[in-house]
N, C-alpha and C positions, 0 to 999 in steps of 0.2 A: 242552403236549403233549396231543391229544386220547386218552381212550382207543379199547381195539379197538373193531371196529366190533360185532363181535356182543354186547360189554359195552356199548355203546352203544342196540343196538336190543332188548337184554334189562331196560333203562333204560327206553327208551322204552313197552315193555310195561309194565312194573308203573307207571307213571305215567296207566294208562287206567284201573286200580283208583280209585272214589271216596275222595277223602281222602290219596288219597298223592302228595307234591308233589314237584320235582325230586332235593331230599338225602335223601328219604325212600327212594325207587325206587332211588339212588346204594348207601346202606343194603344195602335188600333184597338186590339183587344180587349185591353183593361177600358176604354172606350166603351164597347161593347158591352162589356159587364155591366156598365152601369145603366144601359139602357133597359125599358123597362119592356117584360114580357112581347106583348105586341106588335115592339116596334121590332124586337128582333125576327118574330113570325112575318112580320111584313115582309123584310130584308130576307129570308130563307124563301118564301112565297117567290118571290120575284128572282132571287137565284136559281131555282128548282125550275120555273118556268123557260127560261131562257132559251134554252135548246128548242122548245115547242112552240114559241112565240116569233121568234127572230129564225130567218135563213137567208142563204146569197141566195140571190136571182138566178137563173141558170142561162139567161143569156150574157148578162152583164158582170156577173161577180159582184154586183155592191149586196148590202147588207138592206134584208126589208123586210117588215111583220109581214104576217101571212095574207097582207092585200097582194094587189097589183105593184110592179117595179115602177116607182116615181119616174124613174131615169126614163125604162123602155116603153112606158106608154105611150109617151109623146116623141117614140121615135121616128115618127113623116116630119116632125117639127122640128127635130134636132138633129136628121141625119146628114149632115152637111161636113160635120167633121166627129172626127172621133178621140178621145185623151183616154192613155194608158195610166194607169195608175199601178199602186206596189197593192194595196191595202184600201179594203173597204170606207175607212177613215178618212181616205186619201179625198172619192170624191166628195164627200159633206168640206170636208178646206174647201176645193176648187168651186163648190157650187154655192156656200156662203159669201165669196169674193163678186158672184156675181157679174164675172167677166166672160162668163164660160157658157155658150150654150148649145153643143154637141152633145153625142153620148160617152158613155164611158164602157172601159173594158178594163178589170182586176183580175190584174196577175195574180194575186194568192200569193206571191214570191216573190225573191229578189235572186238572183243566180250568184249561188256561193258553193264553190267545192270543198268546201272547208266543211263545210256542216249540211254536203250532201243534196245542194239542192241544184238538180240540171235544169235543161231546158224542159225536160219532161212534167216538169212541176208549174209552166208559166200558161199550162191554160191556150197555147198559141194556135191550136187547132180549129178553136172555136172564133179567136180573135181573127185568121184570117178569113172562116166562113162568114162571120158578118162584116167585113171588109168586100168582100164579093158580093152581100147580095143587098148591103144597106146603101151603095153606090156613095162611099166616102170618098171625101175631095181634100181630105187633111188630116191626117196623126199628128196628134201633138202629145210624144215621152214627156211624164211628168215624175218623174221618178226621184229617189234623194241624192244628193250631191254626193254620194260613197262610195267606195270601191265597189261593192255592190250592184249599186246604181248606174254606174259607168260601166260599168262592165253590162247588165244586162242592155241598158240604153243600145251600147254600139251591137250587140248580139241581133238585138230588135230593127237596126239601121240594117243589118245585114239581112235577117230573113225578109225585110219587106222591101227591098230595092229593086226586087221583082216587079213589082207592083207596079209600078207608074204611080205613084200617090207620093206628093208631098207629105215629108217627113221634118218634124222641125221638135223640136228641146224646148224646155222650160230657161229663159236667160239665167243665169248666176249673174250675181253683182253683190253690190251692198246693200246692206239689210237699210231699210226706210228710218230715217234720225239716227244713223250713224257718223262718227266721225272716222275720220282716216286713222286717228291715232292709235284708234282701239283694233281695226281689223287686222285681221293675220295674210301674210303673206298670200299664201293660196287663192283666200275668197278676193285680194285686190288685185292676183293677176286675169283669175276668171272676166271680172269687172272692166279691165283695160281688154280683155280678148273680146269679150262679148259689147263692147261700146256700140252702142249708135247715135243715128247723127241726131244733133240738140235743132 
């Protein structure tokens, strides 16, 4: 017996969520159902608003309510260097670490021909205008360790060698309370190439 149809296309929704697969969505739902009136108006409330509430910057690409950009306000304070990121998400990581105090600039994209996505889609227009006039003294690619990542990394090594500006990569190594036993290949030759000195 099929369920109802709008338990079906409320299934279907939560299935377009990354990560969540057919029993997952199943889950959610029946979830849902049990919540009471209100709380589901809440949760539609706060869906529906989303687009109206949240937009990227237009200098930076990060993600911000309709104030001022956290990042580019204080950029006399931070212009000193600047980190690439893939994904708005990317700098709240880098800026919870608290090691980081430059601006940022999001790509929107990762370079994949597989799924269409060129140079035309990384936003680099605007990345080298504020390179020019923010007078940055260090890039730091912070991108993901993936064919993707690699790939746009070295593309990005390449458009900015023009530049005079220090260019430098996020280290790879091993992940923090790991043992050697458990790492794969790949991440422990990264870790021997990128070694520095103790």
């Amino acid at each position: 017996m099929k369920y109802p149809l709008h338990l079906l296309k409320l299934i279907d929704v939560l299935k377009k969520l990354p990560g969540v697969g057919s029993k997952s969505a199943e889950r959610f739902a029946f979830e849902m159902i049990g919540w009471p009136k209100e709380r589901l108006d809440e949760m539609a409330d706060i869906i529906k608003a989303t687009s109206s509430q949240l937009e990227h910057c237009e200098e930076c690409g990060s993600l911000i309510d309709i104030q001022a950009c956290p990042f580019c306000s204080k950029a006399s304070e931070r212009a000193h260097s600047l980190c690439i990121v893939s994904q708005p998400r990317d700098v709240f990581a880098i800026e919870a670490t608290r090691e980081f105090s430059g601006l940022y600039h999001v790509l929107g994209a990762l370079l994949s021909p597989i799924d269409g996505i060129g140079p035309e889609r990384l936003r680099l227009h605007k990345l080298k205008e504020r390179l020019h006039t923010c007078r940055i003294e260090e890039v730091v690619i912070a991108l993901d360790s993936t064919l993707e990542g690699d790939a746009t990394a070295l593309f990005l090594r390449q458009e900015l060698n023009t530049l005079n500006i220090p260019v430098s990569r996020l280290a790879f190594g091993l992940p923090m309370g790991s043992s050697l036993d458990y790492v794969d290949g790949g991440t422990l030759a990264r870790a021997l190439h990128a070694r520095s000195r103790f």
